[in-house]
PyMOL commands that place a pseudoatom at each C-alpha (Angstrom):
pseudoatom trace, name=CA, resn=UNK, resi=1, chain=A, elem=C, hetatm=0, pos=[0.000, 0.000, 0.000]
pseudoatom trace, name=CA, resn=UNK, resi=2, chain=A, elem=C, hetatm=0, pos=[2.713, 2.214, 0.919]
pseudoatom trace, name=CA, resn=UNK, resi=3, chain=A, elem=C, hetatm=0, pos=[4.350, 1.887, -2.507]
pseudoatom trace, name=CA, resn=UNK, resi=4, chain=A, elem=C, hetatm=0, pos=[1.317, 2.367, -4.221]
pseudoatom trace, name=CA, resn=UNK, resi=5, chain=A, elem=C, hetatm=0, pos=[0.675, 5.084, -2.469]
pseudoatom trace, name=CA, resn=UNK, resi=6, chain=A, elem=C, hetatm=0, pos=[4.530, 6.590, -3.858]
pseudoatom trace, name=CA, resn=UNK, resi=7, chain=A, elem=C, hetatm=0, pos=[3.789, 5.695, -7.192]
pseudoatom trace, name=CA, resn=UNK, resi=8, chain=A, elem=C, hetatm=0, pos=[0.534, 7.100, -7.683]
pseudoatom trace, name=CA, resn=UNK, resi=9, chain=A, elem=C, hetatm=0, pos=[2.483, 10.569, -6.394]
pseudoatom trace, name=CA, resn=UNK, resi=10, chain=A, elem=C, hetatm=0, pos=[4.891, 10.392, -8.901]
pseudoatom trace, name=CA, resn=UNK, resi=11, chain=A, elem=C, hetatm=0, pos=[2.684, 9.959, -11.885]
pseudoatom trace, name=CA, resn=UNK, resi=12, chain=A, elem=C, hetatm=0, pos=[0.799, 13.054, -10.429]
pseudoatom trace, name=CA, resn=UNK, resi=13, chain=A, elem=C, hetatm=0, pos=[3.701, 14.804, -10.462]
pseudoatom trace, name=CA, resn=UNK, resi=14, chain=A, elem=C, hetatm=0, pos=[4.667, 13.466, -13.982]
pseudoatom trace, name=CA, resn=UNK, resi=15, chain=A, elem=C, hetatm=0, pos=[1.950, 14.182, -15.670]
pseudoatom trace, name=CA, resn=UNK, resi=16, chain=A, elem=C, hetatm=0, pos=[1.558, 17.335, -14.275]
pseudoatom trace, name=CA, resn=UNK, resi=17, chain=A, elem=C, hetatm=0, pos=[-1.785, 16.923, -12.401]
pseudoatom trace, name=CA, resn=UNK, resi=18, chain=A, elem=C, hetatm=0, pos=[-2.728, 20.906, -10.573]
pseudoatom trace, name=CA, resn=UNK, resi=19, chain=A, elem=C, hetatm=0, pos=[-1.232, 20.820, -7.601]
pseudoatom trace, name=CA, resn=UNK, resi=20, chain=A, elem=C, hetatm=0, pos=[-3.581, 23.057, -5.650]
pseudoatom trace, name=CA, resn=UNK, resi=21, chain=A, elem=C, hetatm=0, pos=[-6.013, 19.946, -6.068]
pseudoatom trace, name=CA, resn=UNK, resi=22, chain=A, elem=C, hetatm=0, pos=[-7.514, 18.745, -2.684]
pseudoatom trace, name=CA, resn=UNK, resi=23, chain=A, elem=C, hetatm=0, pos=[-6.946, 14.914, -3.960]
pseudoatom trace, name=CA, resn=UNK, resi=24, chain=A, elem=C, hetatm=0, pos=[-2.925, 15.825, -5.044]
pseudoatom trace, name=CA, resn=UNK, resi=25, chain=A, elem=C, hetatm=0, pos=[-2.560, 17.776, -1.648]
pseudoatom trace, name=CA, resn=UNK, resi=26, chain=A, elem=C, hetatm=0, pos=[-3.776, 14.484, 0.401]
pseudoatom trace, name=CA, resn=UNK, resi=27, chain=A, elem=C, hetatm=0, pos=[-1.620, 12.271, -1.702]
pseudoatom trace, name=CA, resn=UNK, resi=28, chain=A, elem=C, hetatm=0, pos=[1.347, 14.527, -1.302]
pseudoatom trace, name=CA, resn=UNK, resi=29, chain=A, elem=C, hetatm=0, pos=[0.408, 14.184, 2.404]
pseudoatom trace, name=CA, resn=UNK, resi=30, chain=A, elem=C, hetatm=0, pos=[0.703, 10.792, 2.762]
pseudoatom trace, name=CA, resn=UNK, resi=31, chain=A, elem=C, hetatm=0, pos=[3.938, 10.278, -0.214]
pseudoatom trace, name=CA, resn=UNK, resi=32, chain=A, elem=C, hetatm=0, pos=[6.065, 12.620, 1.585]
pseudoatom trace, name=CA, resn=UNK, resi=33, chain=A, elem=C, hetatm=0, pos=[6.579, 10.886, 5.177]
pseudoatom trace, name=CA, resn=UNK, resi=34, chain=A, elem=C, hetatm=0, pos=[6.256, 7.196, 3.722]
pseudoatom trace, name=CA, resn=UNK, resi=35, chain=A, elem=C, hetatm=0, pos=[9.313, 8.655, 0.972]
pseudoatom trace, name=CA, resn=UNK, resi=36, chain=A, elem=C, hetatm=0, pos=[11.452, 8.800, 4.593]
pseudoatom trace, name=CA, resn=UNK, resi=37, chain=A, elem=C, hetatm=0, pos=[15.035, 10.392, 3.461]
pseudoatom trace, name=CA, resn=UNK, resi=38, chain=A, elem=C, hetatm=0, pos=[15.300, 9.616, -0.010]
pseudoatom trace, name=CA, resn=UNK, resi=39, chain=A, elem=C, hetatm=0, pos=[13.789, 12.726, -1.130]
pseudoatom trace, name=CA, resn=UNK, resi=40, chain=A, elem=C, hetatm=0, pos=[16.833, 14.701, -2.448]
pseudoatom trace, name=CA, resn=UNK, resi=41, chain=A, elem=C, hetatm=0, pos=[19.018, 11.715, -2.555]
pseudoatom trace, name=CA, resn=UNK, resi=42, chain=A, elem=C, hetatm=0, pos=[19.523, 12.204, -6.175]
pseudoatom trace, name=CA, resn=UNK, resi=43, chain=A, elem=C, hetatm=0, pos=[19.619, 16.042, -7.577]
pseudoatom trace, name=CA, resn=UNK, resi=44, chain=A, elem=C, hetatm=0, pos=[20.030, 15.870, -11.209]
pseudoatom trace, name=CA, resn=UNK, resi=45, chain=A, elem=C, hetatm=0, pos=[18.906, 18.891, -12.383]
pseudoatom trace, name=CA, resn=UNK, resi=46, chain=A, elem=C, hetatm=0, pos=[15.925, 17.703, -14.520]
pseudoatom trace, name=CA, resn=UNK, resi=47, chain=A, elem=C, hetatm=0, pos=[13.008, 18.106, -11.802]
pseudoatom trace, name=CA, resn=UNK, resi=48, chain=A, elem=C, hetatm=0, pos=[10.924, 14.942, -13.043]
pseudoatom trace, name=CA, resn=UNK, resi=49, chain=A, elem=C, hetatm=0, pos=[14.251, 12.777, -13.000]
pseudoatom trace, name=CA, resn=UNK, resi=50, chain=A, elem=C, hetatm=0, pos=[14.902, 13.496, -9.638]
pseudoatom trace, name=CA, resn=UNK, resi=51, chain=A, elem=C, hetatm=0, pos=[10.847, 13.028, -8.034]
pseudoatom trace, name=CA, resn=UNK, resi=52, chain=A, elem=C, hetatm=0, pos=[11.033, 9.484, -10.502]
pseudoatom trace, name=CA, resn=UNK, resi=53, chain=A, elem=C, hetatm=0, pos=[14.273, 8.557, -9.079]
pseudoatom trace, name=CA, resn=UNK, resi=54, chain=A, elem=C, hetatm=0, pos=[13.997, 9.736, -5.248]
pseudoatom trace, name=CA, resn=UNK, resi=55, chain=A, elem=C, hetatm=0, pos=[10.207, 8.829, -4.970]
pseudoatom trace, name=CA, resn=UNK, resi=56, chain=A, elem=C, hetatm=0, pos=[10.488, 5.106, -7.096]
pseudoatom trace, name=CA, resn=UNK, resi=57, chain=A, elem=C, hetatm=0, pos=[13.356, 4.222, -4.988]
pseudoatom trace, name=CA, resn=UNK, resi=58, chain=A, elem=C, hetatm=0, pos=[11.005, 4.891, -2.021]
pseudoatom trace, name=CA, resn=UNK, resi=59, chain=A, elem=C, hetatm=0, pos=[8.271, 2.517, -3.425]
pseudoatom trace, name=CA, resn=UNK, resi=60, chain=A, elem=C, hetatm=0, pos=[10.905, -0.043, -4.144]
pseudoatom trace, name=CA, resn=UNK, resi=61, chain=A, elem=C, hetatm=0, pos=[12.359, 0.223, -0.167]
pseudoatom trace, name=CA, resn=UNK, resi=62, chain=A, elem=C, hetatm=0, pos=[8.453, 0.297, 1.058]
pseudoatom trace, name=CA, resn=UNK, resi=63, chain=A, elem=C, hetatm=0, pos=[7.764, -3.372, -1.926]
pseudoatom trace, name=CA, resn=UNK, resi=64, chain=A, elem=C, hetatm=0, pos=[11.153, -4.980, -0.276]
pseudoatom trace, name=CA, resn=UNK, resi=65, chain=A, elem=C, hetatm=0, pos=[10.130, -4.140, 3.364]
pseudoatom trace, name=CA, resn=UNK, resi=66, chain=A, elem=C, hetatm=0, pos=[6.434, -5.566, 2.833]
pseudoatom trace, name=CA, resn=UNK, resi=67, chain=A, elem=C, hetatm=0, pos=[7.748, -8.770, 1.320]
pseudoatom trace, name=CA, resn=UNK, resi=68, chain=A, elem=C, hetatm=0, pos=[10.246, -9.459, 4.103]
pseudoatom trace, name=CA, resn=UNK, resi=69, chain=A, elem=C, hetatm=0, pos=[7.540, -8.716, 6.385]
pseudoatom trace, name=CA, resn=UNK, resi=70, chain=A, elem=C, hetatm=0, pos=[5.062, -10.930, 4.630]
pseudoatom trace, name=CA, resn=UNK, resi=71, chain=A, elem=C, hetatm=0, pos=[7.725, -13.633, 4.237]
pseudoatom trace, name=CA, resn=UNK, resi=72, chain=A, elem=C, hetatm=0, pos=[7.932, -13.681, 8.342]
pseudoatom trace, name=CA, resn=UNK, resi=73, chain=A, elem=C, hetatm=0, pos=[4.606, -13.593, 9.144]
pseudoatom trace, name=CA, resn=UNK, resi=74, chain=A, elem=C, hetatm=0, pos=[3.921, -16.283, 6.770]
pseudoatom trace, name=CA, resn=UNK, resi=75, chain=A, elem=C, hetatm=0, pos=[6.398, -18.494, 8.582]
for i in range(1, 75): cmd.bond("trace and resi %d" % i, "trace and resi %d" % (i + 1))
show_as sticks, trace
zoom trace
């Protein structure tokens, strides 16, 4: 959920949804904290490089985490 959650925020921000919207504000509510530190991890200079590179790294650290934890619990 978590990495859904980061991945639906960074094809907002890709395709350039308004950001003023109440649904993009509450999305951007939730991405931010779950994106922990790797926001600004990578600065590359192209803006939509860095949100796809900082934010999908996120979602992959937030897929790895749930499968470990699935993995244990399943045990």
């Amino acid at each position: 959920m978590f990495a859904l959650i980061e991945v639906i925020y960074i094809l907002m921000l890709l395709i350039g949804v308004n950001t003023a919207n109440a649904f993009f504000r509450f999305i951007q509510q939730l991405a931010e904290p779950l994106a922990l530190f790797f926001p600004g991890l990578f600065q590359t200079g192209n803006v939509k490089l860095d949100v796809l590179l900082n934010y999908g790294l996120a979602a992959v650290f937030w897929l790895v985490v749930t499968g470990l934890l699935a993995r244990l619990v399943a045990r």
